[in-house]
NULOFI-370642 format. One record per residue (C-alpha): x, y, z. Coordinates in steps of 0.5 Angstrom, whole numbers, plus 2048, in hexadecimal, padded with zeros to 3 digits. Example, Ala and Ser with C-alpha at 12.3 -4.5 7.8 and 13.67 -1.06 7.14 Angstrom:
<pt><u>819</u><v>7F7</v><w>810</w></pt>
<pt><u>81B</u><v>7FE</v><w>80E</w></pt>
//
This chain:
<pt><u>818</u><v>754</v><w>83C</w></pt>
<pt><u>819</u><v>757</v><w>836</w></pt>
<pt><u>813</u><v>757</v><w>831</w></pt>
<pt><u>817</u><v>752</v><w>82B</w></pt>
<pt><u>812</u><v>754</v><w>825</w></pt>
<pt><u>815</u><v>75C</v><w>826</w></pt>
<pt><u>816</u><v>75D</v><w>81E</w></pt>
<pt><u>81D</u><v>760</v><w>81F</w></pt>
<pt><u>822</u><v>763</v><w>81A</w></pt>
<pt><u>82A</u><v>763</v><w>81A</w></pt>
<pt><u>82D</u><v>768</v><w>814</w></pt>
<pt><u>834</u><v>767</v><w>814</w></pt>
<pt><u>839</u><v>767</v><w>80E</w></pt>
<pt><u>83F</u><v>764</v><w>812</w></pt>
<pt><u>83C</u><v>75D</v><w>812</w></pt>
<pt><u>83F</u><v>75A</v><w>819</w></pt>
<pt><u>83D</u><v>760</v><w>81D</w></pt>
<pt><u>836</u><v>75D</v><w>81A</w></pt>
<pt><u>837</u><v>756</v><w>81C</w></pt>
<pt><u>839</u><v>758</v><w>823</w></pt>
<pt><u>832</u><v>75C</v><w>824</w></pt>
<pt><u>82E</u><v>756</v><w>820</w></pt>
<pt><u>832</u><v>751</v><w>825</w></pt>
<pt><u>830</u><v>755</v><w>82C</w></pt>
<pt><u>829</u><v>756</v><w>829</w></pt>
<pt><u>828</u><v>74F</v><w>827</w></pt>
<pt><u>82B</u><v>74D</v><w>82E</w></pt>
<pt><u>826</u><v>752</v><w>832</w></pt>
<pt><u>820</u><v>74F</v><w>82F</w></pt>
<pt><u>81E</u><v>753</v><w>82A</w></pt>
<pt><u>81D</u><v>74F</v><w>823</w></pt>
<pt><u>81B</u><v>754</v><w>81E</w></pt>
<pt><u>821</u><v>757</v><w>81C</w></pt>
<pt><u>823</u><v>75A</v><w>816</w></pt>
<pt><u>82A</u><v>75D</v><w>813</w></pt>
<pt><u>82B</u><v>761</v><w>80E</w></pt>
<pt><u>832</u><v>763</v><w>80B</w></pt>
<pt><u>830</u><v>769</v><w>808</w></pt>
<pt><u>82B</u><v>76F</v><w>80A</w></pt>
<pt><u>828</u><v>770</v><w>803</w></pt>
<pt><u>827</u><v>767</v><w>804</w></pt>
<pt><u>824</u><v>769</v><w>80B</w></pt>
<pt><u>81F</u><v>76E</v><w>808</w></pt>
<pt><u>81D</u><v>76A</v><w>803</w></pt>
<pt><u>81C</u><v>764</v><w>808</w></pt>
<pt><u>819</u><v>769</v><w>80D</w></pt>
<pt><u>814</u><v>76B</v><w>807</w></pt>
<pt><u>812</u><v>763</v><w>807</w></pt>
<pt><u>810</u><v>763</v><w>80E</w></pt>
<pt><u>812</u><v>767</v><w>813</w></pt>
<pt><u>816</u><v>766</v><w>81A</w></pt>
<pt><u>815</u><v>769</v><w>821</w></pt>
<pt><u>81C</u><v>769</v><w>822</w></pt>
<pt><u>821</u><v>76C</v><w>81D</w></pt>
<pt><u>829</u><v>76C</v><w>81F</w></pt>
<pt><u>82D</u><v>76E</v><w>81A</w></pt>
<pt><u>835</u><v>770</v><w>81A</w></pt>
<pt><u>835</u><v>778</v><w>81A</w></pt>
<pt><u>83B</u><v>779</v><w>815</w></pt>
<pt><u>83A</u><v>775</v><w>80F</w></pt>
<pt><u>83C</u><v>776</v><w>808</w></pt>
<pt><u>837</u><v>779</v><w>803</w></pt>
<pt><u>832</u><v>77B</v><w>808</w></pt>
<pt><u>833</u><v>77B</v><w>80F</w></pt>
<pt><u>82F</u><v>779</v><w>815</w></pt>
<pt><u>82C</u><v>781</v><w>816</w></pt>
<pt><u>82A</u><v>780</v><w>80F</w></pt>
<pt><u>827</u><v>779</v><w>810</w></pt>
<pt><u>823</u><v>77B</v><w>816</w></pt>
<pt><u>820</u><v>782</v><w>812</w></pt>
<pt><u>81E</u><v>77D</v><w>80C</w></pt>
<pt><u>81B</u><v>778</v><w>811</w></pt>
<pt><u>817</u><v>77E</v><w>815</w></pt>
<pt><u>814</u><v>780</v><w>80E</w></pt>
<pt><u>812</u><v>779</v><w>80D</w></pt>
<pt><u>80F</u><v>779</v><w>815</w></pt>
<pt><u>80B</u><v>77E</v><w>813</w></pt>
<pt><u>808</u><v>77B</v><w>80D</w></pt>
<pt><u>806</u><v>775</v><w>810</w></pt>
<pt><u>804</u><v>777</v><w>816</w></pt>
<pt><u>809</u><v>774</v><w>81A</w></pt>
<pt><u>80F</u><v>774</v><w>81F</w></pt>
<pt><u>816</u><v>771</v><w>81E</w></pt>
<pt><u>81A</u><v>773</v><w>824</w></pt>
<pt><u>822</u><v>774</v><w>821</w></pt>
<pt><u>828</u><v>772</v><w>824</w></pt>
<pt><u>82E</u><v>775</v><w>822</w></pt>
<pt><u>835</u><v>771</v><w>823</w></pt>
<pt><u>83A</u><v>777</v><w>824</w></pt>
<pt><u>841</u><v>778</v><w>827</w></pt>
<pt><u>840</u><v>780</v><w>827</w></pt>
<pt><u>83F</u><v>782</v><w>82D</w></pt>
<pt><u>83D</u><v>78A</v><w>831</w></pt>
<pt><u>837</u><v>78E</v><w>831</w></pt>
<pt><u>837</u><v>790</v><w>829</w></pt>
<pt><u>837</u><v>789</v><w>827</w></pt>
<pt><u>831</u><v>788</v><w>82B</w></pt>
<pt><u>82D</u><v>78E</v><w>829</w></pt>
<pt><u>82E</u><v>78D</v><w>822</w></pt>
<pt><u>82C</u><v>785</v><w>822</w></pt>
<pt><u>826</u><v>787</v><w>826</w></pt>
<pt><u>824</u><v>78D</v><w>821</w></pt>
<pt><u>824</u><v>787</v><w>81B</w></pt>
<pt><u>81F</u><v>784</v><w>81F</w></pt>
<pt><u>824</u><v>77E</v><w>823</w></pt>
<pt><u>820</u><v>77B</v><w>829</w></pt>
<pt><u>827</u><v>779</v><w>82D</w></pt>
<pt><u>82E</u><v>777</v><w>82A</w></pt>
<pt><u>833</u><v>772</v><w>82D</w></pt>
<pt><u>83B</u><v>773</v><w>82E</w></pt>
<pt><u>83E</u><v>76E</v><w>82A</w></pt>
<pt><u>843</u><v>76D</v><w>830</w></pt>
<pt><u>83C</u><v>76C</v><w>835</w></pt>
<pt><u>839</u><v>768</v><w>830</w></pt>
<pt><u>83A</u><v>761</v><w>833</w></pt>
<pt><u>837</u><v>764</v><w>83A</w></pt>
<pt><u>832</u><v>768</v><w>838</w></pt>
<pt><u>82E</u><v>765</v><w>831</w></pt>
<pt><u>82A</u><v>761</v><w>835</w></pt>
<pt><u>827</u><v>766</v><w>83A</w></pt>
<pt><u>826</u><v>76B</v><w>835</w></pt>
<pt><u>822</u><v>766</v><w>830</w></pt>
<pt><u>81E</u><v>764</v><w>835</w></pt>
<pt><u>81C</u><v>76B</v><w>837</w></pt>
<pt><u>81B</u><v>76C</v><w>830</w></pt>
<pt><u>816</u><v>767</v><w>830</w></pt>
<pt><u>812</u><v>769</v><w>834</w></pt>
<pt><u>813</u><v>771</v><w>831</w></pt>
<pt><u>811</u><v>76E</v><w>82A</w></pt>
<pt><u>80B</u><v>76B</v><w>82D</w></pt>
<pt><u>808</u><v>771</v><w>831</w></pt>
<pt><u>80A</u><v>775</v><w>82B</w></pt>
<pt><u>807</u><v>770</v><w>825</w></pt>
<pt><u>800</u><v>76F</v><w>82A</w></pt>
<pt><u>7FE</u><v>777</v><w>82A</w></pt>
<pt><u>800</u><v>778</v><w>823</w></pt>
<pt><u>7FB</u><v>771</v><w>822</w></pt>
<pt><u>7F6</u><v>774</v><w>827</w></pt>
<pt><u>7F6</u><v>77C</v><w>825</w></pt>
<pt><u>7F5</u><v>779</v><w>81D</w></pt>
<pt><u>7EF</u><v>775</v><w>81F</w></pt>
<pt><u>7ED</u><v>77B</v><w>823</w></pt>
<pt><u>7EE</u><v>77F</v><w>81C</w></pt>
<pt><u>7EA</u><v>77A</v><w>819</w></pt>
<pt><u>7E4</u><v>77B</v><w>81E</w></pt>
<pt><u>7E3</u><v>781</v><w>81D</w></pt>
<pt><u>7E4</u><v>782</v><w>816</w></pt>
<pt><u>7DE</u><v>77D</v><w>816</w></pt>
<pt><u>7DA</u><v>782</v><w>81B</w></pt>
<pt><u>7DB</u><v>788</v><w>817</w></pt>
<pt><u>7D8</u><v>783</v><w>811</w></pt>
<pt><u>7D3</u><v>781</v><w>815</w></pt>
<pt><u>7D2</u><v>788</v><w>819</w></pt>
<pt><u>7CB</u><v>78C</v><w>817</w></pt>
<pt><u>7CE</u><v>792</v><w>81B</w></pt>
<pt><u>7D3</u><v>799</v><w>81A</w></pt>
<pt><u>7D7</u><v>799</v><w>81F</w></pt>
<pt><u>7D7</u><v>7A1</v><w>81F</w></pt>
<pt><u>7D1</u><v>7A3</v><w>81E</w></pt>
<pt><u>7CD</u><v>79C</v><w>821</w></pt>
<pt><u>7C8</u><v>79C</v><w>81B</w></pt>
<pt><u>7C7</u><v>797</v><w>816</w></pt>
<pt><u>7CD</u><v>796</v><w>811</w></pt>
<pt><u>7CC</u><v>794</v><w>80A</w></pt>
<pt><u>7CA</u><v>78D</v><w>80B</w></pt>
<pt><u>7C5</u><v>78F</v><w>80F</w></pt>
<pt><u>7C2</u><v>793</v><w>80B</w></pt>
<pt><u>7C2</u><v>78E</v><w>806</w></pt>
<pt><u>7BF</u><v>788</v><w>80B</w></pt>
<pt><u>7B8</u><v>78E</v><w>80D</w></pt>
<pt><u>7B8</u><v>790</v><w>806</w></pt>
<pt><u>7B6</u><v>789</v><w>805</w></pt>
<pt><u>7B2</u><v>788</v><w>80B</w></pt>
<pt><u>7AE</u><v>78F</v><w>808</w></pt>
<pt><u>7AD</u><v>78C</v><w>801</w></pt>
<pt><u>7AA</u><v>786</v><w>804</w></pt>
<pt><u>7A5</u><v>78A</v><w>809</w></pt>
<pt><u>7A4</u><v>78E</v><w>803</w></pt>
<pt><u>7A2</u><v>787</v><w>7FE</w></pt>
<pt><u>79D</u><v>785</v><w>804</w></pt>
<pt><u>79B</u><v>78C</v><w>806</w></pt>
<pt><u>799</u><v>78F</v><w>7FF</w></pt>
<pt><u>79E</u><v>795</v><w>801</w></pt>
<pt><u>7A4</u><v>797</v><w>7FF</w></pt>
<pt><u>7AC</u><v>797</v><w>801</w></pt>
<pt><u>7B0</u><v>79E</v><w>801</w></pt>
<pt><u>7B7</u><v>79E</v><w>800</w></pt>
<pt><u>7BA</u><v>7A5</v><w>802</w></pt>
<pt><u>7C2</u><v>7A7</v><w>801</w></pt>
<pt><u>7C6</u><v>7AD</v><w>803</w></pt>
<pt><u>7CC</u><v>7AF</v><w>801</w></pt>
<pt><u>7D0</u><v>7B4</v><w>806</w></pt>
<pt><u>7D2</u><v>7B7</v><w>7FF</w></pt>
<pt><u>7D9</u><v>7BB</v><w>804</w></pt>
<pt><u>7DB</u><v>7B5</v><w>808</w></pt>
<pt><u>7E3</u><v>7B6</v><w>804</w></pt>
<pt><u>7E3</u><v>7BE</v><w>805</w></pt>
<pt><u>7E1</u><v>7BD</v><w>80C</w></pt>
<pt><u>7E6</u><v>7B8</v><w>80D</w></pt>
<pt><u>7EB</u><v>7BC</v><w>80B</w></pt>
<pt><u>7E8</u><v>7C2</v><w>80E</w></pt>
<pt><u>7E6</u><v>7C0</v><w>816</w></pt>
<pt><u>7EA</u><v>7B9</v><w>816</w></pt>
<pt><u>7E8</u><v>7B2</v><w>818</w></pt>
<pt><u>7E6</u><v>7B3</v><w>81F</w></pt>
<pt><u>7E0</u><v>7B8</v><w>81D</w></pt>
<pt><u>7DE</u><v>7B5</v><w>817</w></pt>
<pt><u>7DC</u><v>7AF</v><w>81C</w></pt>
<pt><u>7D9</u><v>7B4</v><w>820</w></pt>
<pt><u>7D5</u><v>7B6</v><w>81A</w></pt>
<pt><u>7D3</u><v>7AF</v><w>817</w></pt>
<pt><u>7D1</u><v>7AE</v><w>81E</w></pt>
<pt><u>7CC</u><v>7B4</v><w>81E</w></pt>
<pt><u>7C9</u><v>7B3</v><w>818</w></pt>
<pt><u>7C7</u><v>7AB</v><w>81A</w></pt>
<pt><u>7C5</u><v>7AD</v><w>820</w></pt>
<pt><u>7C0</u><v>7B2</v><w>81C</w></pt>
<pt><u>7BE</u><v>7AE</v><w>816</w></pt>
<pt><u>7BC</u><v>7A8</v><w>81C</w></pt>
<pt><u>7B8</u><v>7AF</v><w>81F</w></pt>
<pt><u>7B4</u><v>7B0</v><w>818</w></pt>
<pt><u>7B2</u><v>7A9</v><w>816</w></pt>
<pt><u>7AC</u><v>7A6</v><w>819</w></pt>
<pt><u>7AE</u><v>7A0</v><w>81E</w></pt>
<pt><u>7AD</u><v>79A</v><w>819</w></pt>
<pt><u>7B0</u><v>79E</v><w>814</w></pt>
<pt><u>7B8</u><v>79C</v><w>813</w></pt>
<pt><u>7BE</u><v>7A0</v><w>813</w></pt>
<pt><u>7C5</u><v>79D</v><w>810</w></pt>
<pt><u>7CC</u><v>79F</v><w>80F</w></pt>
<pt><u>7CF</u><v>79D</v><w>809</w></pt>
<pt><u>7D5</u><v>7A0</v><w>808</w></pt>
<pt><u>7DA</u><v>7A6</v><w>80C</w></pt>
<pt><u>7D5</u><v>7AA</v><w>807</w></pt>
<pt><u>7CF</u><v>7A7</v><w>806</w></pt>
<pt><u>7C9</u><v>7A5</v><w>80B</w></pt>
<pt><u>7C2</u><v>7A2</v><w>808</w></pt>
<pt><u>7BC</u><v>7A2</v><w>80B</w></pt>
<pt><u>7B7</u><v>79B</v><w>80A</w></pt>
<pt><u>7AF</u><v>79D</v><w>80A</w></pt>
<pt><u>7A9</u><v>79B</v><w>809</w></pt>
<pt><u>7A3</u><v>79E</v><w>807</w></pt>
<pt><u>79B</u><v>79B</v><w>806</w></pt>
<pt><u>79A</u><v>7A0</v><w>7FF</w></pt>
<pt><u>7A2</u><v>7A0</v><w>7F9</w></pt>
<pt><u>79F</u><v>7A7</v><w>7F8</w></pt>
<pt><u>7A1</u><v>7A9</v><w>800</w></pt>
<pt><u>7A7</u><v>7A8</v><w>7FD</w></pt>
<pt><u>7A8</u><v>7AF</v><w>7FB</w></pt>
<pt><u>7AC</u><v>7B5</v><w>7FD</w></pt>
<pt><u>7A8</u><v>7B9</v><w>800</w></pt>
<pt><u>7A7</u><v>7B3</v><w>805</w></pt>
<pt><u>7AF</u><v>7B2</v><w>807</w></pt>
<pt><u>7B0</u><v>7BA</v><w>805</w></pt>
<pt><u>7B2</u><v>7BA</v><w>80D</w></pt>
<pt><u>7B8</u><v>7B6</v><w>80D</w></pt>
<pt><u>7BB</u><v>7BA</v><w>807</w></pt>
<pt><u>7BA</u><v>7C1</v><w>80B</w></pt>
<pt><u>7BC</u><v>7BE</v><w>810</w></pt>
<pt><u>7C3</u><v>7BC</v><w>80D</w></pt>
<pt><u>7C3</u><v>7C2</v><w>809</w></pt>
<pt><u>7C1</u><v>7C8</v><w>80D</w></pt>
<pt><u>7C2</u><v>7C6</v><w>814</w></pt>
<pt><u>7CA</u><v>7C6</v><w>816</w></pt>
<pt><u>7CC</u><v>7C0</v><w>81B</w></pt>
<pt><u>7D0</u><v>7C2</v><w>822</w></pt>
<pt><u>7D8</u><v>7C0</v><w>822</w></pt>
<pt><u>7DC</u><v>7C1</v><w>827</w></pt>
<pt><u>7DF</u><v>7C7</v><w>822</w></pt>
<pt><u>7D8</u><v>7CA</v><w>822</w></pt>
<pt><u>7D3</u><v>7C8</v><w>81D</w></pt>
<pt><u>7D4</u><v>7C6</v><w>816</w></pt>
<pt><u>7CF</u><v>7C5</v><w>810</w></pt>
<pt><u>7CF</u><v>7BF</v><w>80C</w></pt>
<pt><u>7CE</u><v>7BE</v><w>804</w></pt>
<pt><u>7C9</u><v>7B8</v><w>804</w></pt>
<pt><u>7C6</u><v>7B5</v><w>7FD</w></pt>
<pt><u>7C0</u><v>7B1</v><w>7FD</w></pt>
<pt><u>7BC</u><v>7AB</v><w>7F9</w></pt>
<pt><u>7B7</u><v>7A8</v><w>7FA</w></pt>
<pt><u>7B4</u><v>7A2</v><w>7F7</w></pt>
<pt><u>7AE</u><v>79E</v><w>7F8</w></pt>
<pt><u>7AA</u><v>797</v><w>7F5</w></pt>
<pt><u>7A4</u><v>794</v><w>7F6</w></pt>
<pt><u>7A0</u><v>78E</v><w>7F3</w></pt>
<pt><u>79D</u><v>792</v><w>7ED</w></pt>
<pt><u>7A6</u><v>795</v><w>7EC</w></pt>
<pt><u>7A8</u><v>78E</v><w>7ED</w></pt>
<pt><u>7AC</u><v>78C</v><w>7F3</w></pt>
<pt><u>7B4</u><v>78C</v><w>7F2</w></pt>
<pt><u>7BA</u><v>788</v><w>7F5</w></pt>
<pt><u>7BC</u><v>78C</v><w>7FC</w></pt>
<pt><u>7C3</u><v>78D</v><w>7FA</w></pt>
<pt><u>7C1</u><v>790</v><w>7F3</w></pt>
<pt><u>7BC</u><v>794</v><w>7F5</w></pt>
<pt><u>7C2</u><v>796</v><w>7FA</w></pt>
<pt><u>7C7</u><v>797</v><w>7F4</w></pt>
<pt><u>7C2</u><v>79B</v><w>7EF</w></pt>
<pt><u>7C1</u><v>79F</v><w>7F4</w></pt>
<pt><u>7C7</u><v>7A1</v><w>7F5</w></pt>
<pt><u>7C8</u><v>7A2</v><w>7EF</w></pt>
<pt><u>7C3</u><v>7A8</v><w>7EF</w></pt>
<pt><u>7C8</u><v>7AC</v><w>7F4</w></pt>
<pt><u>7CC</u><v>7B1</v><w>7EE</w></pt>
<pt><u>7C5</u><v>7B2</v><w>7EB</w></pt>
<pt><u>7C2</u><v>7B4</v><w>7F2</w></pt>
<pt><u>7C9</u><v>7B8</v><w>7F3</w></pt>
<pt><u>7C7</u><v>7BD</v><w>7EC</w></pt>
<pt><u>7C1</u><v>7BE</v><w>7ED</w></pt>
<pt><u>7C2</u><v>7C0</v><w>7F5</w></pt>
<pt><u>7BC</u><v>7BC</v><w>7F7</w></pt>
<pt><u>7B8</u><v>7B6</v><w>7FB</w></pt>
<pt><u>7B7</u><v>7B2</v><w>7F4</w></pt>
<pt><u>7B2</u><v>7AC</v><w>7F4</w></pt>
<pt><u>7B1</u><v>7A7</v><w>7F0</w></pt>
<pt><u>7AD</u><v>7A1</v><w>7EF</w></pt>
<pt><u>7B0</u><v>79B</v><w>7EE</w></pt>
<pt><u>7AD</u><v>79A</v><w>7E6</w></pt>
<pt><u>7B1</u><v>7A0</v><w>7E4</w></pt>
<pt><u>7B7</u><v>79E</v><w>7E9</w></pt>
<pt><u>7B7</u><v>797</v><w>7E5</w></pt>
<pt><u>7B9</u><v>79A</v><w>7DE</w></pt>
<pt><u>7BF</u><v>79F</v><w>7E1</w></pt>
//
């Protein structure tokens, strides 16, 4: 049985070779037919609703089957469809084939076998346009779904820390301890200052071994409350909790700057040194307690200084707030 709802378009310029194949459509069953006298009609139909099947005449005037089926492609594509393309010919040999399928033809009929041959490739073209129209639905919806995992995602797929959105979501969580302990929340960013020139020097691979390197030993530094992000290639976070805002200095946090700073990581093209600037900040009841995300951002914004002056600033949230 034919499946009579195949939207199906017939392009055509010689009007009684359209009619015939609307006849032998029609009489097969199929209902959803329309013609098109023209290709540039055609394109403009096809961008009101698109069809499954599309079988145009290869040689027309103004703009030719080939031309028609490169147009349709483009349109396919930004539609996230497929339209499978039949082309009308009398040419025949291996070239002809070759150049039609380099156009993006899916099949074409000899117009001397047509009345032999057009049902059997409709038929074969409904079920192709189907398969092919279902896995782009599909593979889109799984597109779709991962989007929202990623949006979702709390995790660096390189280094297995907290991303951004993690950081956020603890550094709220350590406000909240903070407000109910009478403690403070400390927010640290690093910086790998060389991540371009390394970049460009040791290429990606070990970059990724370095980043790797240098989450492992942040998460080996911190205490095992404490939390450690990636934010970014280049930048990491660390989200802390003291019982006392003056624990929050450099001297208490100097041991994650050296270790940066001084102590070369291994790569499998040997060891490489990092240059890491490092900030940190910290609010407690008596500085006021910010937004998570401002905190973030200001503190960020404390990287360039931290840079110049070549050490562990610290800075308490009263005097972050005026920057």
């Amino acid at each position: 049985m034919p499946n009579a709802d195949l939207p199906i378009m017939v392009v055509d310029d010689a009007r009684f070779s359209g009619a015939v194949i609307g006849r032998t459509l029609k009489a097969a069953g199929f209902k959803d037919i329309r013609t098109a006298s023209s290709a540039q009609q055609a394109l403009t139909m096809l961008d009101s609703r698109p069809v499954s099947v599309l079988i145009a005449d290869w040689l027309m005037p103004e703009m030719d089957g080939l031309e028609l089926a490169s147009k349709v492609r483009q349109m396919d594509e930004a539609s996230n469809h497929f339209t499978y393309i039949m082309l009308l010919t009398a040419k025949e040999g291996d070239k002809a084939l070759e150049q039609a399928f380099d156009q993006g033809v899916d099949d074409f009929i000899n117009k001397s076998a047509m009345n032999q041959q057009l049902l059997p490739r409709i038929y074969a073209a409904d079920r192709l346009s189907a398969l092919q129209n279902r896995l782009l639905k599909e593979n889109q919806l799984l597109v779709e779904s991962n989007q929202r995992f990623k949006k979702h995602s709390l995790v660096d797929p390189l280094t297995g820390l907290g991303n951004a959105q993690f950081a956020i979501e603890r550094l709220k969580d350590t406000i909240l301890h903070a407000r109910s302990r009478n403690g403070a929340a400390c927010l640290m960013i690093i910086n790998i200052d060389n991540y371009k020139p390394l970049m460009q020097e040791h290429g990606k691979q070990i970059l990724r071994e370095i980043i790797v390197g240098a989450s492992r030993r942040l998460r080996q530094l911190v205490r095992p409350l404490d939390a450690v992000a990636r934010l970014s290639n280049e930048q990491f976070a660390i989200v802390t909790y003291q019982a006392d805002i003056m624990q929050a200095n450099a001297v208490t946090y100097r041991r994650i700057y050296d270790a940066l700073n001084i102590k070369a990581l291994k790569s499998s093209k040997g060891f490489i040194s990092l240059k890491a600037a490092m900030c940190m900040s910290a609010a407690d009841e008596e500085t006021g307690f910010p937004a998570a995300d401002k905190m973030l951002a200001i503190t960020q914004r404390q990287i360039p200084s931290a840079r110049e002056t070549g050490r562990l600033m610290v800075v308490r949230w009263r005097h972050a707030k005026s920057n």
